[in-house]
C-alpha positions in Angstrom: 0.0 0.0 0.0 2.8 2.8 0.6 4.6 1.7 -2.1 1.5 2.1 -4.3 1.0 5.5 -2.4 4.7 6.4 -3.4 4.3 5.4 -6.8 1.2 7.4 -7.2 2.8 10.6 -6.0 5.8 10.2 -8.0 3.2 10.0 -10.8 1.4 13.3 -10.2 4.8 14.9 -9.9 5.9 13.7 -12.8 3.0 14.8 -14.7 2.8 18.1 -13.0 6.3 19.1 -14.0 6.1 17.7 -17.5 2.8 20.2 -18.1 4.8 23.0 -16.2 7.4 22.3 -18.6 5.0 22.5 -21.9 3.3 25.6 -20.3 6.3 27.2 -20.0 8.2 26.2 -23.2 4.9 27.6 -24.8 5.4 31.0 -23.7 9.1 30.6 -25.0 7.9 29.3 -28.5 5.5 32.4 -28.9 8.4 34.3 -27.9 11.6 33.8 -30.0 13.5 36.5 -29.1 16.2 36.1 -26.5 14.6 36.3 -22.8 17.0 37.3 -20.1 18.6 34.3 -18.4 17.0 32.5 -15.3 15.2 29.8 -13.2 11.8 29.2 -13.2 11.8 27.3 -9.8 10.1 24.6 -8.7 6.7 23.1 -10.3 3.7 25.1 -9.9 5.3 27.1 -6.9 7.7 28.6 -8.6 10.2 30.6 -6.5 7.6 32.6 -5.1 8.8 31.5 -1.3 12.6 32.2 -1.9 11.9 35.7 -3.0 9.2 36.6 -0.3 12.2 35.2 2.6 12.2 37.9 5.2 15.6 39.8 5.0 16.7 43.5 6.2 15.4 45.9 4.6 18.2 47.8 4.0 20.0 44.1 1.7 18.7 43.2 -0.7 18.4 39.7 0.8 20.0 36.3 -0.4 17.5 35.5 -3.3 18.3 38.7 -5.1 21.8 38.6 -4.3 22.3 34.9 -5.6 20.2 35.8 -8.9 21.8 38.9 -9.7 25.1 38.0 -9.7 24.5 34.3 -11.3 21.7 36.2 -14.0 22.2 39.7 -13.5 20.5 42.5 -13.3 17.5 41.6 -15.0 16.4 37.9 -15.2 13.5 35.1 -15.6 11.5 33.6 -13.0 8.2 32.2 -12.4 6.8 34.5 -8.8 3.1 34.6 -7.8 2.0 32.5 -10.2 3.3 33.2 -12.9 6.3 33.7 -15.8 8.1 36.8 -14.3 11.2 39.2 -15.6 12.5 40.5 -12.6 14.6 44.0 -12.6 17.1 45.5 -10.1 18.1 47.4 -13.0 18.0 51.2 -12.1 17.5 52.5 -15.7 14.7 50.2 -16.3 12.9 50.6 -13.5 13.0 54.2 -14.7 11.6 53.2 -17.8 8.9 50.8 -16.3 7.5 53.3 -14.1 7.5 56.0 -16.7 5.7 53.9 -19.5 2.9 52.3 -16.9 0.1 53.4 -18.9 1.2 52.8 -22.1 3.6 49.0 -22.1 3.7 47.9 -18.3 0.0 48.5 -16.7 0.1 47.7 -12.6 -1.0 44.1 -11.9 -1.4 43.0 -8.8 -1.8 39.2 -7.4 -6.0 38.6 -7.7 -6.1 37.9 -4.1 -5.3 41.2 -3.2 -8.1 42.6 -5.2 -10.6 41.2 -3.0 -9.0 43.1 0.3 -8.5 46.4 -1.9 -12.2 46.4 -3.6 -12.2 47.2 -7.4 -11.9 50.8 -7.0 -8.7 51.0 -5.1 -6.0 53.1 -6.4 -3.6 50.8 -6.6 -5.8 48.6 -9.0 -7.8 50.8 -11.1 -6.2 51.8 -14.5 -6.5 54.3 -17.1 -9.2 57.2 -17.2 -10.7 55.6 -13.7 -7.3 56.1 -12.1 -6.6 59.6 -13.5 -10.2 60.3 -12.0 -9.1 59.2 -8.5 -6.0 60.7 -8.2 -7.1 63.5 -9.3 -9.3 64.1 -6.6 -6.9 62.7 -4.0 -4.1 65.1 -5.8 -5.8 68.2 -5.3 -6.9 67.3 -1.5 -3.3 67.2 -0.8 -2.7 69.9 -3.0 -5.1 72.3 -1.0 -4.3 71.0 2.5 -0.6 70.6 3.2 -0.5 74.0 3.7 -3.1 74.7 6.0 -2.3 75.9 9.2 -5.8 73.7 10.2 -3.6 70.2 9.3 -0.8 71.3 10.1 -1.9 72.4 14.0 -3.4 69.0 14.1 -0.4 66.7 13.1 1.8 68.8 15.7 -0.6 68.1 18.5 -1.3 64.6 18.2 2.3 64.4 17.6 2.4 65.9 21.2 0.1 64.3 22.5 1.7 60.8 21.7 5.0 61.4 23.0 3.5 63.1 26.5 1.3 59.9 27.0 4.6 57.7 27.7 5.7 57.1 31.2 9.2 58.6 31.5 9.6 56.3 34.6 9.1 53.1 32.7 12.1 54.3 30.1 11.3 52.3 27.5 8.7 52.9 24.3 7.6 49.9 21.4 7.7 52.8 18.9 6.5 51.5 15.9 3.2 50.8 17.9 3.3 54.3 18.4 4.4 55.4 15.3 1.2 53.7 14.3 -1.0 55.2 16.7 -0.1 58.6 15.4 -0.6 58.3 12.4 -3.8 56.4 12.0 -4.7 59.2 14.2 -4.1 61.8 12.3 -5.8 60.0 9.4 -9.0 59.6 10.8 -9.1 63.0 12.0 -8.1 64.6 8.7 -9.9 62.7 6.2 -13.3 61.9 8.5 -12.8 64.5 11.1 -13.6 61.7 14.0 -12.1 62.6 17.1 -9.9 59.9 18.9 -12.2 59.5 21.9 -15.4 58.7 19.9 -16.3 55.2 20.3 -16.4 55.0 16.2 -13.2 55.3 16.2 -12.2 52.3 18.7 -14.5 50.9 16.3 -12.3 51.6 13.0 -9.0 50.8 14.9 -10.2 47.1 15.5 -11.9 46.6 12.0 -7.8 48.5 10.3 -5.7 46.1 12.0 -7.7 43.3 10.8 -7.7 44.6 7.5 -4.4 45.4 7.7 -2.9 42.1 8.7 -4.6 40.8 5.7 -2.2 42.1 3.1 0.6 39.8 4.5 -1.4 36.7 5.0 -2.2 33.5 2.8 -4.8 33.8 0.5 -7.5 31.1 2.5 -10.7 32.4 2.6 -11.5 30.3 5.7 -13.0 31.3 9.0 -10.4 32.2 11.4 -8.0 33.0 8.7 -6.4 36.2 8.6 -7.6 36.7 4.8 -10.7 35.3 5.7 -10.8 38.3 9.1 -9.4 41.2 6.6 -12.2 40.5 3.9 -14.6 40.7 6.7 -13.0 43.8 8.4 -13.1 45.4 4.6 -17.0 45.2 4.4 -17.2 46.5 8.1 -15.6 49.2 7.3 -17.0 50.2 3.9 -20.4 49.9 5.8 -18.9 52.5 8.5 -17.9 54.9 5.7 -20.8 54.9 3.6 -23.1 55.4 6.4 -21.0 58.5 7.7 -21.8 59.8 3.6 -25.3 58.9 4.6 -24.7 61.5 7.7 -23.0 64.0 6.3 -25.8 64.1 2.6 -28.5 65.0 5.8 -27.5 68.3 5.6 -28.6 68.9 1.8 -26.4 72.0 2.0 -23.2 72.1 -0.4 -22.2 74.9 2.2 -21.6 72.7 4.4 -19.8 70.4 2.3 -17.4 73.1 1.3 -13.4 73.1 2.5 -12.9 70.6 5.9 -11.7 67.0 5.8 -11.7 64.8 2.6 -15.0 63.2 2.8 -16.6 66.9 2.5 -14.2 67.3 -0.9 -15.0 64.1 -2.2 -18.9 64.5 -1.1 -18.6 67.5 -3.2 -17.2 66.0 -6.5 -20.5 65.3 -8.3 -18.4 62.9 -10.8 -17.8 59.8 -8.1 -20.0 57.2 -7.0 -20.6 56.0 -3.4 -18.4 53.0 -4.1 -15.3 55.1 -5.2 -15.4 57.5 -2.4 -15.4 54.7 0.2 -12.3 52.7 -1.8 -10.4 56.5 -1.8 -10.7 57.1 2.1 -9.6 53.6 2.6 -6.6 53.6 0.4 -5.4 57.1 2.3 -6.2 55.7 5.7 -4.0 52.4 4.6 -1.2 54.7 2.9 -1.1 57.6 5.4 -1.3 54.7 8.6 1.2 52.2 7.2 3.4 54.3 4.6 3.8 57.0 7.0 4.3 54.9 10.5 7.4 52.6 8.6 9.1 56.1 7.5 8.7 57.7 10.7 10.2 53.8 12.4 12.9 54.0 10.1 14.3 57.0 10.7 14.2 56.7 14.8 16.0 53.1 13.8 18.5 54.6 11.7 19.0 57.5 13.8 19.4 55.5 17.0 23.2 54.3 15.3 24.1 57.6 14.1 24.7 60.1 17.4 26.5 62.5 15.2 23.1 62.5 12.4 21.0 62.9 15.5 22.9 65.5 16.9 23.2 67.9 13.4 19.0 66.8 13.1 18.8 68.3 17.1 20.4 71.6 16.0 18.3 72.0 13.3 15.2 71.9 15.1 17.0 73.9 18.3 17.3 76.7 15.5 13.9 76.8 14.4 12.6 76.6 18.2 15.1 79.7 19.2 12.7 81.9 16.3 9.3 80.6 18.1 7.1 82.2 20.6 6.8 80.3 23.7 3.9 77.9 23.1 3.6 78.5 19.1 3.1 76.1 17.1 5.0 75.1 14.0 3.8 76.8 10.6 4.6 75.9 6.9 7.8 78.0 7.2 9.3 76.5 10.2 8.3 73.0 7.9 10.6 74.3 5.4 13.5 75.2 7.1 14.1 71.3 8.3 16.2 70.8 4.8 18.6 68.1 6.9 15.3 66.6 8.6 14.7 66.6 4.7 17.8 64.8 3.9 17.7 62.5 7.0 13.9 61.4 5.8 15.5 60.5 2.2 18.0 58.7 3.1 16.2 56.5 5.3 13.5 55.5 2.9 16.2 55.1 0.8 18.3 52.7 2.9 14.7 51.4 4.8 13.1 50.5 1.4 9.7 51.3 2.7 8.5 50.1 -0.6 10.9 47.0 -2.4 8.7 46.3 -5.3 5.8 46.7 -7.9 3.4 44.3 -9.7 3.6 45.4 -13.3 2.8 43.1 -16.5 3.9 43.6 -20.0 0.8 44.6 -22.8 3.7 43.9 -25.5 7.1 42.9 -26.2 9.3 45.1 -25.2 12.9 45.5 -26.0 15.5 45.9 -23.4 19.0 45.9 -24.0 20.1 42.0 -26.0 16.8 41.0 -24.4 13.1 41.1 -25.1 10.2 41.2 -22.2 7.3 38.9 -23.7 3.3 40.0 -23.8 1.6 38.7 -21.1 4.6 38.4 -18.3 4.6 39.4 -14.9 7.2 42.3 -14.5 8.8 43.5 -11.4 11.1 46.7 -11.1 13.1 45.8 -7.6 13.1 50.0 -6.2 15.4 48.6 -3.0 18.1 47.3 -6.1 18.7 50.6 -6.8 18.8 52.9 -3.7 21.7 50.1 -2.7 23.7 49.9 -6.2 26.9 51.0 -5.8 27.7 52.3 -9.3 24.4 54.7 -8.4 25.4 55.7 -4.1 28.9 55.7 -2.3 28.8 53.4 0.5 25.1 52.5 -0.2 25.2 50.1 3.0 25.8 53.3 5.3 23.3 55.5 6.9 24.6 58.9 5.4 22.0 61.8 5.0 24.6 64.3 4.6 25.0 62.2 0.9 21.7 64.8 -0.4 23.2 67.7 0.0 24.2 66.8 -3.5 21.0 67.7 -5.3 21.7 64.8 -8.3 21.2 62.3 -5.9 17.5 63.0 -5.9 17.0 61.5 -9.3 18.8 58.1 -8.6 16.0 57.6 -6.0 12.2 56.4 -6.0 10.9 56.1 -2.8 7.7 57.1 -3.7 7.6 55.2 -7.0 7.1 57.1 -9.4 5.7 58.3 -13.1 1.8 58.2 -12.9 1.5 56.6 -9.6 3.7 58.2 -7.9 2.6 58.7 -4.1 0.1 61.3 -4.0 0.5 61.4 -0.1 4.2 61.9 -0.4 4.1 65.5 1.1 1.6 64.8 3.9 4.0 62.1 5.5 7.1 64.2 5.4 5.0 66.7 7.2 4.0 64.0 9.5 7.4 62.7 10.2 9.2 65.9 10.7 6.9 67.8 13.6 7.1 64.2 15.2 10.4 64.6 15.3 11.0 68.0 15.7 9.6 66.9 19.0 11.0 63.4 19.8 15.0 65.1 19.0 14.0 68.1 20.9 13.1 66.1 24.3 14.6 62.4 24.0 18.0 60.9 23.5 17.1 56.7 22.7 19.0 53.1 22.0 17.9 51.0 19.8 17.6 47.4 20.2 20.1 45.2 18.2 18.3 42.4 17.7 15.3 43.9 15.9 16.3 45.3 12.9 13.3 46.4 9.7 12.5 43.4 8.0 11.3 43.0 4.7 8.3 41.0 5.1 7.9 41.7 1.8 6.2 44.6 3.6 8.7 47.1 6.3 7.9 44.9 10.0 9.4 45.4 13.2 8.5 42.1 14.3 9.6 42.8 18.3 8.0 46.3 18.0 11.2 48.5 17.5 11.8 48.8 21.5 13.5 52.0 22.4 15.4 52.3 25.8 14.5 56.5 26.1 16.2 59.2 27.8 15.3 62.8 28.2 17.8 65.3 27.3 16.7 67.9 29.6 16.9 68.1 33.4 13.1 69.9 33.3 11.4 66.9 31.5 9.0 68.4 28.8 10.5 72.1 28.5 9.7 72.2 24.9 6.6 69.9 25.6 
């Protein structure tokens, strides 16, 4: 009987790499030009687990490594289910993000479409997505500069950092890093205050969602898929029932200027659907995206006394021209050109983002190679923020590497082309009051043993514990 058993499992194997090998050798005959060298993996799986292995997020990790220098820069693979060309070639990364709409439209795995909703920014292509972004684009636009946002960040920002017990001495900060920001998201794009019960309510339906993105795809009970599909519909229903609220008033005067949902409520050209999937997408980018910058620059920062010390004058500066009590303005914002610097560089050795789901619509030429119709492409962003033809000493935390303004261009930590970040500039603003703050009041150690992880996501898997100490004898002087 197990020998049976055996035989029949050697069977399917057989069988399943021998149509494997036909399905892929089809996609080779249709495609005679020269494909860039590579492996295609195992049978059905591919190599899809050897390029999602957690590494630091500031290496590129071992599968990359291995590849690149066996294959190069640009080579074959079979990831996520399907025949892939993967790049950590700077220039054609370039060139993939430029030409998105036209020969490499965004293609995400299926699975996540179900957690994003049809309407997500990150999905949608073409005239839909120029709609969205457009409205998101001019939010931004119109509120950066507000002294109404900008008030807000700083005291939430304070209010964070005073809610820590200066006996206990030590802070998990990327919890806190989170709390902020999904904070400051709520309040700015549904104007819900922090104490409401609804918002308890969105907090526990967000983490669930959340946790989904990173998760196998079983749509089970009990499953973290299964909990983040569920926590999507819960919090649809939460949004579209605050439109409900806010259409009561029949009064565009009342819809006029405020948070998003009063911009978006007044865009006649969106349907309920798409208004819910654009507050989610900005309460996923502006919690997540903005929480790992803010983590990696206190990581970074806590191994580089003499970057934290040039960052602390900076900010001493801009306090010596402040009333006592005033709050920080758009001016005071940009005068922090090293917080600038410092923010770069750390999404830059962080690798908030690694890389983008892209397919090709044609064949396209690269180099001796040709990308076939129909492939999975993915431009690597962390391959070339740590190429050492593009940085000196990539592998070093070195902010003072911007004051050379051609760096910016051999950088994308925002993506980039038409979808780059539209949130970009709200999450700089974010980061630096926090830490105009955090430098101005605390000294910190990191903890060795918990370095950012790609996961493929940014993770602190022990919570980024910081050992604090305050730098003045009058705890909270700037406070």
């Amino acid at each position: 009987m197990v020998e049976f058993l055996s035989f029949i499992l050697t069977l399917f194997s057989g069988l399943a790499f021998v149509f494997l090998f036909k399905y892929l050798n089809k996609n080779n005959e249709d495609t005679p030009q020269k494909l860039p060298p590579g492996s295609m993996g195992w049978p059905f799986f591919g190599e899809t687990l050897s390029f999602l292995k957690p590494h630091r997020s500031n290496s590129l990790g071992s599968f990359l490594q291995e590849h690149c220098s066996r294959y190069g820069k640009v080579f074959k693979s079979h990831l996520f289910g399907s025949p892939t060309i993967v790049s950590c070639d700077f220039e054609f990364n370039m060139y993939i993000l430029q030409n998105e709409g036209k020969l490499f439209p965004v293609d995400y795995p299926k699975v996540m479409h179900k957690i994003l909703g049809k309407f997500s920014l990150l999905i949608v292509k073409g005239n839909l997505h120029r709609k969205l972004r457009s409205t998101v684009v001019s939010f931004v636009s119109a509120t950066k500069y507000e002294s109404n946002f900008l008030h807000c960040v700083e005291m939430l920002a304070l209010s964070r950092i005073n809610s820590w017990n200066p006996i206990s001495k030590q802070v998990a900060f990327y919890e806190e890093a989170k709390r902020f920001t999904i904070n400051v998201m709520m309040k700015h794009l549904l104007n819900i205050n922090l104490d409401e019960p609804l918002a308890f309510k969105i907090l526990g339906h967000f983490e669930n969602y959340i946790k989904g993105f990173i998760s196998l795809p079983i749509n089970i009970p009990g499953t973290a898929y299964f909990k983040a599909l569920q926590a999507r519909i819960r919090l649809s229903a939460i949004i579209k029932e605050i439109i409900l609220e806010r259409r009561k008033y029949n009064n565009m005067k009342a819809l006029e200027g405020g948070d998003l949902l009063n911009v978006i409520l007044s865009n006649q050209n969106l349907s309920d659907e798409e208004m819910v999937s654009i507050v989610l997408d900005l309460l996923f980018g502006g919690y997540e995206t903005t929480a790992k910058l803010l983590s990696l620059v206190v990581y970074f920062l806590g191994g580089a006394s003499h970057v934290l010390e040039s960052l602390k004058e900076e900010h001493q500066e801009i306090r010596k021209r402040k009333k006592e009590g005033e709050l920080l303005n758009w001016e005071d914002y940009n005068q922090m050109e090293f917080t600038q610097n410092v923010m770069y560089e750390a999404m830059r050795f962080g690798n908030v983002v690694k890389f983008l789901h892209r397919k090709a619509v044609q064949d396209v030429k690269f180099k001796d190679y040709v990308i076939p119709a129909g492939w999975k492409v993915l431009p690597v962003l962390s391959s070339g923020h740590l190429d050492t033809t593009l940085f000196e000493n990539p592998l070093e935390f070195d902010p003072f590497r911007w004051n050379d303004n051609s760096t910016s261009k051999k950088v994308a930590p925002f993506g980039g082309g038409p979808r780059l970040c539209p949130g970009a500039d709200l999450a700089k603003v974010e980061t630096a009051f926090f830490l105009h703050h955090l430098v101005l009041n605390y000294r910190w150690k990191i903890k060795p043993d918990d370095p950012p992880l790609a996961f493929p996501y940014v993770e602190f898997t022990k919570g980024l514990l910081l050992d604090l100490e305050p730098t003045f004898s009058t705890f909270g002087e700037h406070l």
